[in-house]
Phi, psi and omega in degrees: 000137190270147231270295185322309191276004166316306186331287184260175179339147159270356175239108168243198217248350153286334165291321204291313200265345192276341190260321159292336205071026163272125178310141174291343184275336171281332160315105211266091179269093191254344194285306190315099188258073159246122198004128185267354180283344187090195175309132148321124180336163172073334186294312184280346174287311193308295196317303201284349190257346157286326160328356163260346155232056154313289167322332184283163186257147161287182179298163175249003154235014160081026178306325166281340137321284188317278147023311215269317192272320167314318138328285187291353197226014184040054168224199184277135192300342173296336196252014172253138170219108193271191184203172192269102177060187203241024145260025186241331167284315169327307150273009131315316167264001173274332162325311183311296193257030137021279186309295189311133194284173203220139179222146167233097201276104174280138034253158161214172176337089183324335166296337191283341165293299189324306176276329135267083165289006152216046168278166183295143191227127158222188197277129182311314200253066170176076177295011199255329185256003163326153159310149167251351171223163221108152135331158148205147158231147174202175182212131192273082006309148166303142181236136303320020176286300187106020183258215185194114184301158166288176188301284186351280184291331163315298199326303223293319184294308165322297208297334170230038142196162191262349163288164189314118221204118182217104161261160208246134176232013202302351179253336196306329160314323196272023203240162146270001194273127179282132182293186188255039164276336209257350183265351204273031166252348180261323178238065251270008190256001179264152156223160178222128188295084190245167168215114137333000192265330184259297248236313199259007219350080170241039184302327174296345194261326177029101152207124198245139159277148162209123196266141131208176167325137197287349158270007180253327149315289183305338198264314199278343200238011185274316190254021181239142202261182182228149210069068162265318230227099189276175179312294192311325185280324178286334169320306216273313226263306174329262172009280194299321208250028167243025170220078175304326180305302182320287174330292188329314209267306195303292197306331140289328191279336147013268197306296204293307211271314181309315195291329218264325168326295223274318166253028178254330157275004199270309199315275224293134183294329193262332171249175186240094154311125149278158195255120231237103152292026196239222200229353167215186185210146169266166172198124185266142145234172171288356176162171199063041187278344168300289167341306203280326188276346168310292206316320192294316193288320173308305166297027154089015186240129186268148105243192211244121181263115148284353202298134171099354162289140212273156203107307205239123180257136194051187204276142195199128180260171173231130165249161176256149155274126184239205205270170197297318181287350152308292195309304177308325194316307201263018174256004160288340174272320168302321190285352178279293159352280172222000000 
């Protein structure tokens, strides 16, 4: 698979429909691994009640978000840098940090290939062999496997080195795994990656974080242009992170549904579900995944074809977890399949 056209989709669900001549609302998006409840209630009336300061510039470094996600995330409003989603911060410090050799414990996120193409790739999961020098990057729960290293052994390898360091956190709510954020007062060289686009689905609005130390903050927003974060998008994130019941009820309905995916496809013989702490899975098959990713787009269904990420060996989709009457739809087209 060629890496560039990897990135993105080869398909999204407005191409998809527009090419068949299907309302775009009917098309079943699994390629996405995003909150399957949607906005937290109340989020598009804030919006539409924002629509009246369009015209207006917003704060230009989004201080009252920051202020709010600083809170929540119990550090100093100094050490936040937002950014337009947290793949627009991914390319931003790979500018910063150009010069620098780069290690990518694959698989991770395919933009961090796209910003370093000719860093070094090594296995996600074996943190005893990582660089000791350098960029390293990873992601935290791993994207598209979906699992997570433990605290324990991340802890033991920061604590014995000083390099620059971005873990990708952008999945970690739909997770049990605790972050690393309570650790960059100890590592003053980690930094961590969050987004607002999954856990809060505000992905049409993108908008990303990035915590790190506050002189390592500070030296980054001296070379950061302003106004990343527009009215409508600050509008909408306030909202999503005061409405906890909502969090709550995603993370339950998650929990539930990721267990009930996962043992309801291993029953079918021919693929291999992995077993996911996140909001999505991965599934080996033994061939054909095109075929099989044709077969979905007829019935109106997106996944993600992984084959060729660098990381994940032979073929493979990646699905998001939704809600239930989604999730039979789409373990009926497997079973059908094959």
């Amino acid at each position: 698979m060629d890496l560039e056209a990897a990135v993105f989709h080869p398909k999204t669900r407005f191409q998809l429909a527009e090419e068949r001549g299907w309302d775009w609302r009917e098309v079943l998006d699994f390629s996405e691994p995003v909150n399957p409840l949607g906005p937290a209630p109340g989020v598009r009336e804030a919006i539409r009640g924002a629509l009246e300061r369009v015209d207006c510039y917003p704060d230009a470094w989004g201080s009252s978000l920051t202020a709010k996600l600083a809170r929540r995330w119990q550090v100093a409003p100094a050490q936040i840098l937002l950014g337009n989603g947290a793949t627009e911060l991914i390319h931003f410090t790979a500018r910063m940090w150009r010069k620098e050799a780069a290690a990518l414990a694959a698989p991770v996120p395919l933009e961090f290939h796209r910003a370093h193409p000719a860093a070094l790739i090594v296995k996600w999961n074996e943190p005893h062999r990582w660089p000791d020098s350098g960029l390293v990057f990873f992601a935290q729960p791993n994207d598209p496997i979906g699992q997570t290293i433990g605290p324990e052994q991340l802890h033991d390898w920061l604590a014995g080195t000083k390099n620059p360091v971005i873990v990708d956190e952008s999945y970690i709510e739909f997770t049990e795994a605790p972050s690393l954020i309570p650790m960059i007062g100890a590592r003053p060289n980690l930094f961590v990656l969050r987004s607002l686009s999954k856990f809060y689905a505000l992905a049409g609005l993108r908008i990303g974080a990035l915590v790190g130390d506050e002189a390592n903050i500070a030296s980054l927003r001296e070379k950061r242009e302003p106004w990343q974060v527009n009215v409508l998008a600050e509008t909408a994130a306030h909202r999503s992170l005061d409405d906890l019941d909502h969090a709550a009820r995603t993370k339950a309905l998650v929990a539930e549904e990721r267990e009930w995916l996962w043992r309801r496809l291993r029953r079918i013989p021919v693929i291999t579900p992995v077993r996911s702490e996140a909001n999505y899975m991965l599934i080996y098959l033994t061939s054909g995944v095109q075929g099989l990713v044709r077969y979905l787009e007829s019935h109106k269904v997106l996944v993600r074809d992984c084959t060729g990420w660098p990381g994940v060996e032979g073929e493979a989709i990646r699905i998001a977890v939704r809600t239930r009457p989604e999730n039979e739809r789409f373990v009926r087209l497997m079973e059908r399949y094959f």
